[in-house]
N, C-alpha and C positions, 0 to 999 in steps of 0.2 A: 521564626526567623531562620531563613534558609542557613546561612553562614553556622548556622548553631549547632548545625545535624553534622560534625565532621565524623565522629565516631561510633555514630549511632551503629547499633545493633540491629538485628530483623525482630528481638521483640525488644520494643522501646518501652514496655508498659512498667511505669515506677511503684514499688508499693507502699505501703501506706507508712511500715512499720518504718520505712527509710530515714523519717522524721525528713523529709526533702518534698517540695512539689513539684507537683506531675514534670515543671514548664524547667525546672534546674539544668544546669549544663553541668556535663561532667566529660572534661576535656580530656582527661588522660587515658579513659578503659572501657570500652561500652560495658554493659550491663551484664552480657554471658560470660565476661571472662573471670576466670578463678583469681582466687586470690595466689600473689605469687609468695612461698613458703618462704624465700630467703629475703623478705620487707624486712625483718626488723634486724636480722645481721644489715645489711645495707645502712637501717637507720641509729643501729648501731655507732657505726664507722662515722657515720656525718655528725652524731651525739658528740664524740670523742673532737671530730676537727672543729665543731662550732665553740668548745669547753674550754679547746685551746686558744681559738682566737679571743674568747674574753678573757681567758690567762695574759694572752700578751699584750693586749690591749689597756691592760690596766696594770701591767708590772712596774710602771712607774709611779706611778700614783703613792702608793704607801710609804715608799723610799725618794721622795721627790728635795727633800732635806739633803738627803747623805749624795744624792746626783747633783744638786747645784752647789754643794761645795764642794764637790770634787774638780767640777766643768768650771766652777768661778761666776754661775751664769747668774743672774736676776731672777728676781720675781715676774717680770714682763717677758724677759729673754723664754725662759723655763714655760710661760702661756703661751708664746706664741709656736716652742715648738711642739707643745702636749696638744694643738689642735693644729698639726699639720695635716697629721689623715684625714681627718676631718672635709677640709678646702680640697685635697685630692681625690678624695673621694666621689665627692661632685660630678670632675672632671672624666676621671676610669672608669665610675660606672655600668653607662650605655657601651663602650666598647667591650667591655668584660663580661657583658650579660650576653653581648654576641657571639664573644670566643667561648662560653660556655656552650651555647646551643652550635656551635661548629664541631667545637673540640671532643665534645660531649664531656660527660658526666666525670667520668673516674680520671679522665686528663688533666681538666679544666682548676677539678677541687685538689688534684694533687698537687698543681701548679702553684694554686693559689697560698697552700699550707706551705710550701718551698720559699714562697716572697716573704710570708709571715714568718717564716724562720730566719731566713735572711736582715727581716726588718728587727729581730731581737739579738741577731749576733753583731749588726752596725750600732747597734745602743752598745753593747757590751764594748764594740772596738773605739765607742765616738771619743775624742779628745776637745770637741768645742762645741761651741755652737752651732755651725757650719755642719759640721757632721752628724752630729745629733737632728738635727731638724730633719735631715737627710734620711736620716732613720727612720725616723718617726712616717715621716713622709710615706716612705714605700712602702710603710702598712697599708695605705691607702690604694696600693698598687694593688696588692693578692687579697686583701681584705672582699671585695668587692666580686673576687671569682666565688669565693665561699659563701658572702651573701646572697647570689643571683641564684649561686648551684642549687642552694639546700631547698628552696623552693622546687626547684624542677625535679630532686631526688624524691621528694616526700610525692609531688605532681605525678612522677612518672611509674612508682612502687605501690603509690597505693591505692589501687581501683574504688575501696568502699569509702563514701563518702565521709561518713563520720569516723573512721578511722583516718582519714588521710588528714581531715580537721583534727582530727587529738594529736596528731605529728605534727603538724606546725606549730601546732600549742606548746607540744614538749620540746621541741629543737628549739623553738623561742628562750626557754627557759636556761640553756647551754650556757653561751655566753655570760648570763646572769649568773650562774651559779659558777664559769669561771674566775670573774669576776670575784665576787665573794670567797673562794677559796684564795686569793692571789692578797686580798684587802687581807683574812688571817693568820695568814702562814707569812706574808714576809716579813713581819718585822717578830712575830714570836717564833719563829720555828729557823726561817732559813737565815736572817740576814745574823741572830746568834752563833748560826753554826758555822757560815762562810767567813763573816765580820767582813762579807765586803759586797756593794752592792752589782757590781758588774758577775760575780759568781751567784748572786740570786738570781740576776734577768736570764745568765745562761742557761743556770736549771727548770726557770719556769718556762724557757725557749723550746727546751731540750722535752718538754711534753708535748708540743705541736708536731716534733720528730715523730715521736711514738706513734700520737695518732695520725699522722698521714703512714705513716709503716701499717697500721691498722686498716685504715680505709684501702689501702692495695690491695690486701690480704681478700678483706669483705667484696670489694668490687672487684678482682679478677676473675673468675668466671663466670658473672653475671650480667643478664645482660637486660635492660627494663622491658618488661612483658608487652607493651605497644611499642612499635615500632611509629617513629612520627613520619607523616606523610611527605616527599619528598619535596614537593610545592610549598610549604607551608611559610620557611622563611620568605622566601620571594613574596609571597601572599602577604604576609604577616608582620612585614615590616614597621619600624618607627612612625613611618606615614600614616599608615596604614590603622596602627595601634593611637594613634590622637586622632584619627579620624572619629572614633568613637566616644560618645558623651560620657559613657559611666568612667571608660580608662583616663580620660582628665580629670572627670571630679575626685576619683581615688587620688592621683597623683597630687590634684591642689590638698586635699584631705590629707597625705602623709605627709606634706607640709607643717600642718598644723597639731597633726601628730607629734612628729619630732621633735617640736617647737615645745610641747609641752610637756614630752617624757623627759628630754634632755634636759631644758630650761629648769624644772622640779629637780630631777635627779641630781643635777650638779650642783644644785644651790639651797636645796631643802636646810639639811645641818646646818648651815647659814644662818638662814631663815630660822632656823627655829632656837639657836643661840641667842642671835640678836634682837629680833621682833619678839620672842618666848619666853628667853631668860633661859632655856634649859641649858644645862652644864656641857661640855662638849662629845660626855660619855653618854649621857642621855640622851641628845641630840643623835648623836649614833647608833644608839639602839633602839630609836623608836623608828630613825629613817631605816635601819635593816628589816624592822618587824613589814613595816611596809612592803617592803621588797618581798618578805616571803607570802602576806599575802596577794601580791601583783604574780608570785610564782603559781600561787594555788588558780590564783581567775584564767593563768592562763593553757594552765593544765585544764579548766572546765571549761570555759568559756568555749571557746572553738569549735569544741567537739557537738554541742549543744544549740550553735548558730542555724541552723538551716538559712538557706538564701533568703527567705522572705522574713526574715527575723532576725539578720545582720542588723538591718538600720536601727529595730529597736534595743539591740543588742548594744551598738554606739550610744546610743541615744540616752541610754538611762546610763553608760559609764561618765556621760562628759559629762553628765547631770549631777551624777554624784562627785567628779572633778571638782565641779564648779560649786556645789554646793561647800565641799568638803575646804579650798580653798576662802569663801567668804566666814566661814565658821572659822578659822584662824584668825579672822580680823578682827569678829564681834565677839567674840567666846571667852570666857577667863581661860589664861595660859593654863591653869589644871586641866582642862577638858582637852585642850589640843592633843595628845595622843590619840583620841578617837579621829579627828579628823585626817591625821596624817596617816593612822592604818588602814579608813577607809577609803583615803586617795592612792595608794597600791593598786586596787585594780587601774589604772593608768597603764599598766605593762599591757594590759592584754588589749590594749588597740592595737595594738604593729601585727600579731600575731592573728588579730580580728580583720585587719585589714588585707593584708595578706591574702588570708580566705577567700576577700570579697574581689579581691585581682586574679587569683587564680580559678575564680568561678565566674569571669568574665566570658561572655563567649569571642570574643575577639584574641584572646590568650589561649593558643593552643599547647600541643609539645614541641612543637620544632621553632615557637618563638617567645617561650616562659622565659626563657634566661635573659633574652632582651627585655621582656616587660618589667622584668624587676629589675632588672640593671638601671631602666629608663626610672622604678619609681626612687628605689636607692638613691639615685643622683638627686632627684630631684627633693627628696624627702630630706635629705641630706641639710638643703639649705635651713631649714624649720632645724635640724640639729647644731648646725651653727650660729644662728643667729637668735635662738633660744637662751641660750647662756650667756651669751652678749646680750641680750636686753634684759633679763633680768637681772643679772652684774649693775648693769647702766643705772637701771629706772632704781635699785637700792641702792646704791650708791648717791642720789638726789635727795633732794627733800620729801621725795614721797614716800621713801627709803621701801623698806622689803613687804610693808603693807601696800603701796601702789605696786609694787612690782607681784605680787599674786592677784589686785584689780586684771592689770594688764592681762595674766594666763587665764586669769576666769574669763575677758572679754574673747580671747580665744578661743575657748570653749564653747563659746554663747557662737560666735560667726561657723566654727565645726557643726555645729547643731543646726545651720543654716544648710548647711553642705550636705548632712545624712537628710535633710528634709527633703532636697533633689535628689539624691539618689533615691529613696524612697519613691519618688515618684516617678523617675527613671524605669526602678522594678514592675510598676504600678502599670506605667505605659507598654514595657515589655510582656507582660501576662494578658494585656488586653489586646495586643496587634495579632492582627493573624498568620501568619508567621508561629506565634510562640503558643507550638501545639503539645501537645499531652505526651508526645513520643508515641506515639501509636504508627 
């Protein structure tokens, strides 16, 4: 495929040991060029703003008590403003994936760490509802420059294939592991020490500080080893980028993704009190054990995908999803710990998918920031309305066993989608056009 040769080199010949074939696209570095020595300061620096934003991201959650009696707000008031980023998100996306590939790199992510600061010192000032939501909200504004960036960072720093997969693996992992630092430290460590919770959001704010002070530091005099080609936006536009069959089925595919890591994530513990019987502590600890090994699949996974072994990549995780969620239904409640630490790998679709957009040939460097902006938004809706039906459907009489029917049938239509893409790849190796690199 002509379009695929953007940065081909004069020798294209791939080797074997690459674990990649001949036909893969590699958009960010042709083949001759070296590795650049300052990749993992750089990856450093984005380590540090992705940690943050799952710090702040989840600095309500643990203290969500001591904020709604302070605010006076509801149990409803309180959900609807803890999923304002969320719906915003949607929205800022697409435009945020393009002031990334304008602004470039080290503007775009500093920008974006400034909103996310901004959005934890508006929680620290909010006095209602009104304001609070407000807050909440314009995470959703700088959230999305930092989402779209880290892609194009890992894209543009890292020429070897399988290294540049082990970095999306591990920057996936950030967030999560912000995240989880933020669920044990606030209420054992900070909110003891402050006794107050607008002095804990400030401190866990005040680490998105640091690392954007950091990410300055790593990215001022550095500059990404390709240069992107001047034409490329103009070329590479949103049009342009759905013109293409594989970049929709991804984007319907993050859909279902989202749909499923969110929808499990937020409601597992739930799930496994009510439908399980387990105690609220145990519920807790088996949903964390999960998470760490959704950290390990996504630290391996990635690195280990090559293009033609993406789909079965997907293919055997929704498998074991969907296994793993029917085994909750028919299974004595003792055995459910296996099943919920086998559903862990769940993390490493976003970080699998990812891969298979950034190894799109229609995704180059001067329009990575809009592709994931465009899948962001889109993916986004599957993150919203994941938690909303499963809330829903356990909440009925079908309660939290229809409601993991439902994500397994999920599962089962994503498996319909890595089937085409599959054969997307399939058609792609066979057209002539998609030659050997020679």
């Amino acid at each position: 495929m002509a379009t695929g040769s953007r940065r081909s080199g004069h020798n294209g010949v791939l080797n074997a040991s690459d674990g990649v074939t001949a036909w893969e696209h590699h958009p960010m570095a042709g083949p001759t060029e070296r590795r650049d020595p300052r990749r993992w300061s750089v990856f450093g620096g984005l380590f540090g703003i992705y940690f943050s934003f799952g710090v702040v991201a989840m600095s309500i959650a643990p203290i969500v008590d001591e904020v709604r009696a302070d605010l006076g707000l509801s149990r409803g008031s309180m959900g609807l403003a803890l999923g304002a980023w969320q719906l915003v998100y949607i929205i800022t996306a697409p435009p945020a994936g393009r002031l990334v590939d304008r602004l470039g790199l080290r503007r775009s992510l500093t920008l974006g760490a400034l909103v996310i600061v901004a959005s934890g010192l508006a929680r620290v000032a909010a006095t209602g509802l009104a304001g609070f939501w407000l807050a909440i909200a314009l995470f959703g504004v700088g959230g999305p420059l930092v989402s779209a960036g880290a892609p194009k960072v890992v894209g543009t720093w890292f020429s070897d294939v399988r290294e540049r997969r082990f970095a999306v693996g591990a920057y996936n992992t950030a967030p999560a592991l912000g995240g989880l630092a933020t669920l044990v430290l606030s209420n054992s460590v900070l909110m003891p020490l402050t006794g107050s919770w607008r002095t804990t959001v400030a401190i866990e704010t005040g680490l998105m500080v640091v690392a954007a002070a950091c990410w300055l530091v790593v990215s001022r005099h550095s500059q990404p080893p390709v240069d992107p080609p001047e034409h490329a936006v103009a070329e590479g536009g949103a049009r342009s980028l759905l013109a293409e069959p594989e970049v929709r089925a991804i984007l319907v595919f993050g859909v279902g993704v989202f749909f499923i890591v969110h929808g499990l994530g937020g409601w597992l513990p739930s799930i496994l009190r009510s439908h399980s019987g387990f105690s609220a502590m145990a519920a807790a600890n088996w949903t964390a054990f999960g998470g760490v090994v959704g950290i390990g699949a996504s630290l391996l996974l990635p690195r280990r995908a090559s293009r033609d072994r993406l789909p079965r990549f997907l293919a055997s995780i929704l498998t074991v999803i969907a296994t793993g969620l029917v085994a909750l239904i028919v299974f004595p409640t003792s055995l459910d710990p296996l099943p919920v630490a086998a559903m862990g790998v769940r993390s490493a679709l976003i970080p699998l998918t990812i891969v298979m957009l950034m190894d799109c040939r229609a995704v180059g460097p001067a329009n990575m920031g809009l592709a994931f902006g465009m899948w962001f938004a889109v993916s986004e809706i599957g993150g919203v309305t994941g938690p909303l039906v499963v809330g829903w459907v356990g909440g009925t009489t079908a309660g939290f066993g229809g409601a993991l029917v439902v994500v397994a049938g999920v599962c089962g239509l994503l498996l319909a989608v890595v089937a085409h893409l599959s054969r997307l790849h399939s058609r792609e190796v066979g057209s002539p056009g998609a030659g050997t690199g020679n």
